[in-house]
C-alpha positions as CSV (number, residue, x, y, z in Angstrom):
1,X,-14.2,-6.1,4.6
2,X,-11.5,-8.4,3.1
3,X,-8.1,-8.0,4.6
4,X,-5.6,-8.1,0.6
5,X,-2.0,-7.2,0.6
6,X,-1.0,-4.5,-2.4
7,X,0.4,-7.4,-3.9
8,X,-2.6,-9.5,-4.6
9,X,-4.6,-6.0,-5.1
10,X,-2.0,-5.1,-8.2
11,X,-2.3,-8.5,-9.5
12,X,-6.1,-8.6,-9.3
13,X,-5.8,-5.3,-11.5
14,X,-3.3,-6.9,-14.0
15,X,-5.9,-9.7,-14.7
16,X,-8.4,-7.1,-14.9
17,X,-6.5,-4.5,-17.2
18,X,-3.9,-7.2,-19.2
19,X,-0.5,-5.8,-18.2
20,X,0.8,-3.7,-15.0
21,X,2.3,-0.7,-17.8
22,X,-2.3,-0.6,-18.6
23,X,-2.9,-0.7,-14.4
24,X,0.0,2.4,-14.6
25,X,-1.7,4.0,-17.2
26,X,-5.4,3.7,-16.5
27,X,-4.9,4.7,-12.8
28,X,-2.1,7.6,-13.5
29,X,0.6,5.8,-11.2
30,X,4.3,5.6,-12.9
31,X,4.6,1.7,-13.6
32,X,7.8,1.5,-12.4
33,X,6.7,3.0,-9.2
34,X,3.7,0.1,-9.0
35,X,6.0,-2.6,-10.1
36,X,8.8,-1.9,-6.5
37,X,5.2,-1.6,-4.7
38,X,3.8,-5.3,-6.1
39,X,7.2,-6.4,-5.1
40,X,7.6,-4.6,-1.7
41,X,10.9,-2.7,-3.1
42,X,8.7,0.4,-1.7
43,X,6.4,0.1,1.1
44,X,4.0,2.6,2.9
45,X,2.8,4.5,-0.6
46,X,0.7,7.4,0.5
47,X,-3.2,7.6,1.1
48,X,-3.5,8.6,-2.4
49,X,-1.9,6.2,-4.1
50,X,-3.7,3.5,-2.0
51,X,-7.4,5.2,-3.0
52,X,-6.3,4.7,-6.8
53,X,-5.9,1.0,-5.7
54,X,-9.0,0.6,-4.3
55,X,-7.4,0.5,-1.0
56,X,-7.0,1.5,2.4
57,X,-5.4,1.1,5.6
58,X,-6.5,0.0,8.9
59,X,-4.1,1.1,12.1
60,X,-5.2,-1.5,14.3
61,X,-2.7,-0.6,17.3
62,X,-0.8,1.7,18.9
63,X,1.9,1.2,21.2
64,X,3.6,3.3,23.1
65,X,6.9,3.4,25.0
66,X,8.1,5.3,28.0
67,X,11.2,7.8,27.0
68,X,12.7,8.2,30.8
69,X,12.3,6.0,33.7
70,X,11.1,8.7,35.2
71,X,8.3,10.2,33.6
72,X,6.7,6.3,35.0
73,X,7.3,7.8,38.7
């Protein structure tokens, strides 16, 4: 398993398919939509936008924080 941001993934695809409008079209996601994701003008796309990209995501933590002081006691 290879750790790849969306970035490199899209670009990968534009080699692959000659243009991001063909990556748009061949994997039925609006280009304009891809384009703000390849340039992080959107972030967090859904799971089913990341399966289209042959991607997915890995929650590797969790943190969590105390709301009251005393719920700790």
């Amino acid at each position: 398993m290879k750790k790849i941001s969306i970035r490199e993934e899209i670009e990968r695809l534009e080699k692959r398919y000659g243009s991001l409008r063909a990556v748009a079209r061949e994997l039925e996601i609006n280009h304009v939509y891809l384009h703000r994701l390849k340039y992080g003008e959107k972030n967090n796309p859904s799971d089913d936008i990341l399966r289209k990209l042959g991607l997915y995501k890995i929650v590797s933590s969790i943190t969590y924080y105390r709301i009251l002081e005393s719920a700790a006691k």
